[in-house]
C-alpha positions in Angstrom: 112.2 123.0 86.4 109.1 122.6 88.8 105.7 121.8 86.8 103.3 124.4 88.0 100.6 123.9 90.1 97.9 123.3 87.5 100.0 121.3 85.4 100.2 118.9 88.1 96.6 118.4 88.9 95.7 118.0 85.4 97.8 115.1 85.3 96.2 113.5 88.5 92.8 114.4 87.4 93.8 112.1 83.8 95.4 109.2 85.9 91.8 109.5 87.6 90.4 108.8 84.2 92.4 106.1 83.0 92.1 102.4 83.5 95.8 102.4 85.7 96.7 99.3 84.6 99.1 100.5 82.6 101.6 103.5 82.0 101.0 106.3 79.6 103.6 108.2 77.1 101.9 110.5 74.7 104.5 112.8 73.9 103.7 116.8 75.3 102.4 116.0 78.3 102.4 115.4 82.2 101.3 112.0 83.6 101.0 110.6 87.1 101.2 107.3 87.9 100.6 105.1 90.8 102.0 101.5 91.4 101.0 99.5 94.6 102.6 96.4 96.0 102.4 94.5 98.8 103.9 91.2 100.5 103.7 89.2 104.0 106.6 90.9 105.3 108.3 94.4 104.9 111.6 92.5 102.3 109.1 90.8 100.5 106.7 93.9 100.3 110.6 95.8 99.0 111.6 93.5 96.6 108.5 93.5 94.6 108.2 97.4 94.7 112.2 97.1 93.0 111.0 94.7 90.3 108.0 97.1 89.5 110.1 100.0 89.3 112.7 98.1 87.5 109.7 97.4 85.3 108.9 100.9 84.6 112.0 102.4 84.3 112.8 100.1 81.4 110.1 100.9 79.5 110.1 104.8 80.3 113.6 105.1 79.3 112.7 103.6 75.9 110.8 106.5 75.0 112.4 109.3 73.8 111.6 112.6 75.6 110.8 110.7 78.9 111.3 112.6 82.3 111.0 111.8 85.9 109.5 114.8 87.5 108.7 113.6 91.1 108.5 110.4 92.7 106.9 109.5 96.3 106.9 106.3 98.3 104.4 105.6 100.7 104.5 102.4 102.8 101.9 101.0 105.4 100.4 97.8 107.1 97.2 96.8 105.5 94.6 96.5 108.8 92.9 93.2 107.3 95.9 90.6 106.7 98.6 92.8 108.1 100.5 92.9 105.6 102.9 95.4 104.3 102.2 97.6 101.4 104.1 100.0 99.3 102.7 102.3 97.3 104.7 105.0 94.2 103.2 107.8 92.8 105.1 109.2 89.7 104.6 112.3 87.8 107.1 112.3 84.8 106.3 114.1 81.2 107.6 112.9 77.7 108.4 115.4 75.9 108.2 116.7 72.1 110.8 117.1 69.9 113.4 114.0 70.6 115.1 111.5 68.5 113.2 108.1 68.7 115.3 105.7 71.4 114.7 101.6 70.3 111.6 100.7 70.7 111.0 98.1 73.5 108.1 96.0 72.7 105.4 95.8 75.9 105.7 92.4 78.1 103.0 90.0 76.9 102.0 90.1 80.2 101.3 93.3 81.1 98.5 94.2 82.8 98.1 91.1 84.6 97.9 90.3 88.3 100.3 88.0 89.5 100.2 86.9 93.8 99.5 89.5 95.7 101.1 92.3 94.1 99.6 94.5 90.8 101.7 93.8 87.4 100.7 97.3 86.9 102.9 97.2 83.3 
């Protein structure tokens, strides 16, 4: 089932508010993140993007009542060093009412920059 409208801008508008270093998952609502990568050539700029979703994925799966909604991909040249960057906007709710999954603890690193790309988690 398709959030509605409103729904989904609420969840953009608190993404606007928050930090964005790092993923939300407070249970009964909608959430939108964004993750941006980049790299010096179009593989590099790819396999980064995998190990961020990778990243994600892991830890969203850990908590119960987590649910991908939508995901986009956006991917550019950046005009200044030309290189290439990919950008992920996900909207995904955690919802009440589930059993607890195991409980992954958060990477002592997250949060972090690392090279070029954001350690968005």
């Amino acid at each position: 089932m398709r959030p509605s409208g409103s729904e989904v801008r609420r969840a953009r508008f608190a993404s606007d508010l928050d930090t964005g270093e790092r993923p939300t998952f407070d249970r009964g609502s909608m959430h939108f993140f964004t993750m941006s990568t980049s790299g010096g050539t179009a593989e590099q700029a790819r396999e980064r993007a995998r190990e961020m979703l990778a990243r994600f994925f892991e830890r969203a799966e850990s908590v119960a009542g987590f649910r991908k909604l939508e995901m986009r991909r956006r991917q550019g040249v950046m005009p200044c060093n030309r290189n290439v960057s990919i950008t992920y906007e996900i909207l995904y709710a955690v919802e009440d009412g589930h059993r607890v999954r195991a409980h992954i603890p958060e990477s002592p690193n997250a949060g972090y920059r690392r090279g070029r790309s954001a350690a968005a988690f």
